[in-house]
N, C-alpha and C positions, 0 to 999 in steps of 0.2 A: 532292601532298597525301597520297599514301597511304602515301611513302615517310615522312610529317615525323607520320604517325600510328602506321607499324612503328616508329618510333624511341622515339615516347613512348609506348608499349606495352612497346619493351624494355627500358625504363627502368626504369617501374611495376613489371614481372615482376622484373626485380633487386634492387629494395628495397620487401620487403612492405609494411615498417611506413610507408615513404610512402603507398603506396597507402590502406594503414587511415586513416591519419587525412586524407589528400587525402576519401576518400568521406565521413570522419566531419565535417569540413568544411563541403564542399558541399551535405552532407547536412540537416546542421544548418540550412543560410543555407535550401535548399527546402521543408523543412518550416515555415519562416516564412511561404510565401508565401500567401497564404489561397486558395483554391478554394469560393466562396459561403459557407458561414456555418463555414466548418472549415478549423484548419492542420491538417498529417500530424505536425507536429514532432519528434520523434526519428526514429519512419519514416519519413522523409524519407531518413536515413540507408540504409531498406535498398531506397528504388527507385533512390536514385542509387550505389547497390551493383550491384543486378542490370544496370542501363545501361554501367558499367562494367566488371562481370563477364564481358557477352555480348562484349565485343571479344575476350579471347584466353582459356580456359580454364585459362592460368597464371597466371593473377591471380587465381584463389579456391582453387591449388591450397595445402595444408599449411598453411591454418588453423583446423583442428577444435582445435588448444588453444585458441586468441584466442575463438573462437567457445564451448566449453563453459566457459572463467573467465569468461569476461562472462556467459554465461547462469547459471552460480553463483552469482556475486557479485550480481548483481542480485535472485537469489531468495531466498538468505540476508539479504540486509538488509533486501528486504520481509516477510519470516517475521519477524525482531529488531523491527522497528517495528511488527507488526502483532499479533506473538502474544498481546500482553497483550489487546486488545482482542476479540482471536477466540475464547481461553478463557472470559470474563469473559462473552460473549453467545454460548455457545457453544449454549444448547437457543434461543433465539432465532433460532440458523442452521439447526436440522435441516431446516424446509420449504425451504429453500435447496437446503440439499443434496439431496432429494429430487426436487426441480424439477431439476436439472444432473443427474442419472441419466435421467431417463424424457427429458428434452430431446435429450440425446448421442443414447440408443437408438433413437429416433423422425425423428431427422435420420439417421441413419445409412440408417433402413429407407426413407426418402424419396430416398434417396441413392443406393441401391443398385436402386430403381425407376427414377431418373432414367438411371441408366449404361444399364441394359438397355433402355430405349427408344432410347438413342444410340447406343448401340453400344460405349461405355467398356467396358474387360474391368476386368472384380471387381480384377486387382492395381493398374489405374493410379485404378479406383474408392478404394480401400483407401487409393494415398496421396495422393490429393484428400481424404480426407477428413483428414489426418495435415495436412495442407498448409492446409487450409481452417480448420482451429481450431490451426494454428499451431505444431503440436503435435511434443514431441521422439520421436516413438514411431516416427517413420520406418524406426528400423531392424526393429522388431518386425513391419513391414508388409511389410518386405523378406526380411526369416527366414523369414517366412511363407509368401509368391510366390518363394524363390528366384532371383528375379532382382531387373533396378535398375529393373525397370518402375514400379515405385508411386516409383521416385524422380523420374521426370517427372513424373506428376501432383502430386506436394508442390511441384516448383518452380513449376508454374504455378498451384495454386489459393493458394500463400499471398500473395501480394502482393495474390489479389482478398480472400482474405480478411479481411487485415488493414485494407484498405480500404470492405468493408463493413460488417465491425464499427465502426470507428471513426465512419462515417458514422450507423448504430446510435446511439451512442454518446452524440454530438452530439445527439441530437432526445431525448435519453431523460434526460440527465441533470442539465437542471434543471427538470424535470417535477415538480410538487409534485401527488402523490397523494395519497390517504388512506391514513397510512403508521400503521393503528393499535397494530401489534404494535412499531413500530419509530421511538419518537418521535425527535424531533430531541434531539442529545447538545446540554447546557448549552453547549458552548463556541460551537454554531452564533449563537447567538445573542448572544452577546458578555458580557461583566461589567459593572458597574456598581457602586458606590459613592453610599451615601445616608446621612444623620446623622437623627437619629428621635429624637424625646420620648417619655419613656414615661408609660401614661394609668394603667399598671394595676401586680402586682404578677405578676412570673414567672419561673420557676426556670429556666434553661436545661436542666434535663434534663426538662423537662416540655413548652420549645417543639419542636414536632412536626419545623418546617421547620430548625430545626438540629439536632437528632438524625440526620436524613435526608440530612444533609446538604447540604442543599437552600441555606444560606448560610452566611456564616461572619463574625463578628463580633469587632471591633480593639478601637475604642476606648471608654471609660464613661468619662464623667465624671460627680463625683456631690461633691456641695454644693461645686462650683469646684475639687475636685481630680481630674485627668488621668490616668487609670493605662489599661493592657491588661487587657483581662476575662479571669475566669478561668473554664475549661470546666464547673465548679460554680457558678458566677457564679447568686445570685439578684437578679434586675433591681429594682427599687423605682420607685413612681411620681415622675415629679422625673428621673430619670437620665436622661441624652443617650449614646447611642452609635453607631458609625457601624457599617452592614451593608452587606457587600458579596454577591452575587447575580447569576443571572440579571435582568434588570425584570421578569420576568412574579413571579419567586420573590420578589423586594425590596417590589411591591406587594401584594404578600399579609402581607409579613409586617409593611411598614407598617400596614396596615388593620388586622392582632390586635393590635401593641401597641402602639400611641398615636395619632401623626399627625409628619408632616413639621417637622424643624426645618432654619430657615434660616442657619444658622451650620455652616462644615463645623468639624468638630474636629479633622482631621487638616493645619488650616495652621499650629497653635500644637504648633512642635516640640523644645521647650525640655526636657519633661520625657519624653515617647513619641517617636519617632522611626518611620521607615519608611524602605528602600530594596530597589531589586531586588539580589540575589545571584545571582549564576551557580554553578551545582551542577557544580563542578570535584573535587570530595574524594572519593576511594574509598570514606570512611569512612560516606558519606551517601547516593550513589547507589544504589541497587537496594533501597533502606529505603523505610516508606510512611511520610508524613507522621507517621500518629499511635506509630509508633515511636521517631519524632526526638524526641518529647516537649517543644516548643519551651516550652509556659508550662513546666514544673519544670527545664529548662536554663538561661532565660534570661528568664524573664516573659514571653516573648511571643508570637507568632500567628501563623501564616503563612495567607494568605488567599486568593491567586493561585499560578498557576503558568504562567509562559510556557513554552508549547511551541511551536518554530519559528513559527506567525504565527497559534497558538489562546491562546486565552488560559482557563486550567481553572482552574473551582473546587478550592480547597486541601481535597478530602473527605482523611480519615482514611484512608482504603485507597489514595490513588494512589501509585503509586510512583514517584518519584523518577530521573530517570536523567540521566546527563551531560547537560550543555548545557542541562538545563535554569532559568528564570530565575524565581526563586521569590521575591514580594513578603512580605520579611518584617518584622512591625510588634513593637517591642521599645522597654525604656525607653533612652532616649537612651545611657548609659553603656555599655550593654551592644552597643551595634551594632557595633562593632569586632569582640569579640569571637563576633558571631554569625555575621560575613564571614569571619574566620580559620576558624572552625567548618565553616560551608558550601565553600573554598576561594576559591568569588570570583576565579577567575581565565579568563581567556578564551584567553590561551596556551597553560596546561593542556588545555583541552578542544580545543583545533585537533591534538591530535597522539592516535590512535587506539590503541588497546592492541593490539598487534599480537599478543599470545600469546591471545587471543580470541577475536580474528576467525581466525586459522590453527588455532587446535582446533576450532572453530566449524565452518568451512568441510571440513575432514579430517575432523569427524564425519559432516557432510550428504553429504559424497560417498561416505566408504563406507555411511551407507546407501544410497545410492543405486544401489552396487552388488550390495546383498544381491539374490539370488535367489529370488522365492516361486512354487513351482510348483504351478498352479490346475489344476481340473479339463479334460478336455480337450487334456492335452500344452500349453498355456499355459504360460508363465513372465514374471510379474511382476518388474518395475525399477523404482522410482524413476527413477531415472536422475542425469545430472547437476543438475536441473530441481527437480524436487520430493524429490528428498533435501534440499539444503542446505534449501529453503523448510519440511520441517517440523521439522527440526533447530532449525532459527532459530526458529520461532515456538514450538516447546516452551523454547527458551534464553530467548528473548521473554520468554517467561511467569517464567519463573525468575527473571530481573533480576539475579541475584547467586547465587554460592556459592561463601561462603566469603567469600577476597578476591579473589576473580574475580567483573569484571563483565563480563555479557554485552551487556548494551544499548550503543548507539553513540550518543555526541553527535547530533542531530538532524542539525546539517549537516554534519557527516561520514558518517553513515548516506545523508544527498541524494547528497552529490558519487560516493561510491564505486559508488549506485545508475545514478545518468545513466551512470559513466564504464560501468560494467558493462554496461547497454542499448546505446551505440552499439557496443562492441566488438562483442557480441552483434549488430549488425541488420548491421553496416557486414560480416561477416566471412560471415552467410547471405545476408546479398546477393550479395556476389562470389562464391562457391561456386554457385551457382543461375543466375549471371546465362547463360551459355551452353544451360544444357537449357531455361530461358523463353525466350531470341529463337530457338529453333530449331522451336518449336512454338507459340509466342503466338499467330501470327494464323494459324496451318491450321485447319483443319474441327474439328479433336481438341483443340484450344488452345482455343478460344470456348464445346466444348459440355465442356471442365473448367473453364473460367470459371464458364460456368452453373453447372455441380452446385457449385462453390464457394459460389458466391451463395445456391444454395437451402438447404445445409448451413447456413449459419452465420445466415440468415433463421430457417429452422426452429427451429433452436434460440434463439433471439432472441424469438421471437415465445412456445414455448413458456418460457419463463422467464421474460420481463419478465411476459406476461400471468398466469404463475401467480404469481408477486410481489406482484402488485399484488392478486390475490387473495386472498391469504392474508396479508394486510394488512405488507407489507414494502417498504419506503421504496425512493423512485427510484436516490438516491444509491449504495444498497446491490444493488438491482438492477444497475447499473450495475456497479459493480465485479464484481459478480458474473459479468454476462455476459462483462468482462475475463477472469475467473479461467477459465471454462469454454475460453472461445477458446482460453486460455493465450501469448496476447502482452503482451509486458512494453508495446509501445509504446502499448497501447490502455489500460492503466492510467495513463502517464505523461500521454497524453493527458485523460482521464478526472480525473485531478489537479489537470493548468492551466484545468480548467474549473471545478472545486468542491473547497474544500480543506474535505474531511468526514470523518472518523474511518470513517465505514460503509461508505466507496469501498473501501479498503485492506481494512478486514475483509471486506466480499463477497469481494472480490479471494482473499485469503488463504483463506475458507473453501471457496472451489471448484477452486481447480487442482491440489492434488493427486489430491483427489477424480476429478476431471475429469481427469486421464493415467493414470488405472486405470481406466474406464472405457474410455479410447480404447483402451488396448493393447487391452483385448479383443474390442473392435468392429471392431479394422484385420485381427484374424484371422479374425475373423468374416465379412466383407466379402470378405478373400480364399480365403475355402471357400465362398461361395456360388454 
């Protein structure tokens, strides 16, 4: 038996890239399996990393490329999908961020009380705590202590860590609190479509909830002729038009101006038309809505927007990016031309700009080797990690320049994220898996387990519960507490449980924050 295990051992060791994806594989099938109310699923990928890791040492040797491109690419395209959102609610995050500084500080001090009761020395304290929030600073904890001591303690507290969070995770993030600074975004609640009699006389720049943006308005018909309204549009009693909305926003604005009509007007398509267009065209993408100027192009409306499986009000300010599927309502003749306009193609959008994402990514990496030297003999990194993640969420925000677009088709942004996460789990698990089985279950394995445990509780406990304080939604907690951890798998997790706008932006607004923090804390830890 042991000889038919050296053999498939010397196999693995020969061909890495079998190995990476044999774990990404397996990995994948385990993180399906459920364990009480929770799968691991992508981590999955990195305990059946470390299980394979511990058989021979040469199976996680010379994969720090595999391991920091996947952890790039995964951070860069959360930064691209998240940045507009993070700017946009950016004084909405400051108590965020506040709570993920005094949270780190205060887990750390807990942290560093728990080693000295056990007996952990400061350096393998230092990278438990690198280990326990997941964290790329390992090396700063190690510059520090001069030796690879703190590199045990990160092999063993991160697998409990990522296991505690995610369990965290699970119990917290379809918690509906009183989220009063941080309402639910329209798309939580879905779109709707309703046709309306009008009782009274009113200008559209005088109704409140479409100024606000609050709905958006197709069709009027008015003494049996059919047309798209226009954003000057004065409404007349007698008129029928249909609005689209949130329900809570469509029954408001039924009740101001009429009442319910039982005729939809968008089945008689002879003279207005409507269909979804796919946002394939350069010329379109990274523009907002009210720049496309749809009524003086073309007569007509744009009213939705499908993004991957949300479905967003068409306001004036959103911006437009590949792949996305935008309900546009126009007079019949003109609908051709308003799909040549949009591009309208789904071929187009499956093939990525690749001179964008490699400037993109060249930019985040060299910041993330800039050098800032802090008080103390300190020196600050980004690193691979939160370089590309704030590159991308400032490109995020940008959406275009010039004719460069920086956003990614929706599901090309998914696929390049997943593939970037297992590279990244499958690649730290086999590097790690030997220094975890050689100390998991000794005296010194169980009480770094602990201090993992209390580390990433403490902080857990001090941010969810200041969250919920300072009136900031579960959802957002939640990613948040992802972003502080700083594991991609506890977001991806985090995802398959609620697909919410505010997950990604916590996420986004605490991890860089959150690895300038640790760097300082891991040297802290190791001089006390």
């Amino acid at each position: 038996m042991s000889d038919i295990l050296a053999s498939v051992v010397d196999v693995l060791a020969s061909a890495p890239i079998l190995t990476v994806f044999l774990v990404i594989g397996v990995g994948t099938a385990v993180g399906q399996i459920p364990f009480g109310p929770i799968r691991f699923g992508a981590a999955g990928a990195l305990f059946v990393g470390l299980a394979v890791g511990a058989l021979d040492p040469s199976l996680g040797e010379n994969l720090t490329l595999l391991r920091s491109l996947g952890l790039g690419l995964f951070c860069y395209t959360v930064g691209v999908g998240a940045g507009n959102t993070f700017f946009r609610n950016l004084r909405r995050q400051l108590p965020l961020m506040a709570l993920c500084v005094v949270a780190l500080v205060l887990a750390g001090c807990a942290g560093a009380a728990y080693a000295h009761l056990t007996g952990i020395s400061p350096a393998m304290d230092a990278g438990a705590y690198a280990g326990a929030l997941t964290s790329p600073v390992l090396d700063s904890a190690i510059e520090a202590a001069g030796n690879q001591e703190p590199a045990v303690g990160y092999a063993l507290a991160y697998p409990v860590g990522v296991a505690v969070a995610i369990l965290i995770v699970a119990l917290v993030i379809n918690r509906e609190w009183p989220g009063r600074r941080d309402p639910r975004p329209a798309s939580a609640d879905g779109l709707a479509a309703t046709s309306v009699l009008l009782l009274r006389r009113v200008a559209l720049s005088e109704l409140e909830a479409f100024q606000r943006n609050r709905i958006r308005i197709s069709y009027l018909e008015r003494e049996g002729v059919t047309r798209v309204v226009s954003p000057d549009e004065e409404l007349l009693p007698g008129d029928k038009v249909v609005i689209v909305g949130a329900p809570s926003a469509l029954e408001d604005a039924v009740h101001e101006l009429g009442t319910g009509y039982d005729r939809c007007l968008a089945k008689d398509r002879t003279v207005v038309d409507y269909r979804r267009l796919t946002v394939s065209s350069t010329r379109v993408a990274g523009r907002t809505i009210g720049e496309l100027d749809m009524h003086g192009r073309f007569r007509g409306v744009i009213t939705r927007v499908r993004r991957g499986d949300l479905d967003l009000l068409a306001n004036d300010d959103l911006v437009l990016e590949l792949g996305d599927r935008v309900l546009a309502v126009v007079p019949s003749g003109d609908l051709e031309r308003a799909a040549d306009y949009f591009g309208d193609s789904e071929k187009s959008i499956a093939q990525i700009d690749a001179f964008s994402v490699g400037v993109g990514m060249a930019l985040g990496v060299l910041a993330g080797l800039v050098a800032v030297p802090l008080p103390g003999g300190i020196t600050l990194r980004l690193g691979v990690a939160a370089g590309p993640l704030v590159v991308g969420m400032v490109l995020g925000r940008l959406g275009r320049t010039g004719p460069f677009i920086w956003q990614l088709p929706h599901a090309a942004n998914a696929t390049i994220r997943q593939l970037g996460l297992l590279f990244f789990l499958a690649a730290i698990g086999l590097a790690s898996g030997p220094d975890f089985a050689a100390s998991a279950f000794s005296t010194t394995g169980l009480a770094v387990g602990g201090l993992a445990a209390l580390i990433v509780v403490v902080n857990a406990v001090v941010l969810l519960a200041g969250a919920r304080r300072v009136g900031l939604s579960a959802p957002r907690a939640a990613g948040g507490l992802a972003g502080l951890v700083g594991q991609p798998a506890i977001l991806a997790f985090a995802l398959s449980k609620r697909d919410d706008e505010r997950v990604e932006a916590g996420y986004a607004t605490l991890f860089a924050l959150a690895i300038v923090v640790k760097i300082v804390m891991v040297q802290v830890l190791v001089a006390l």
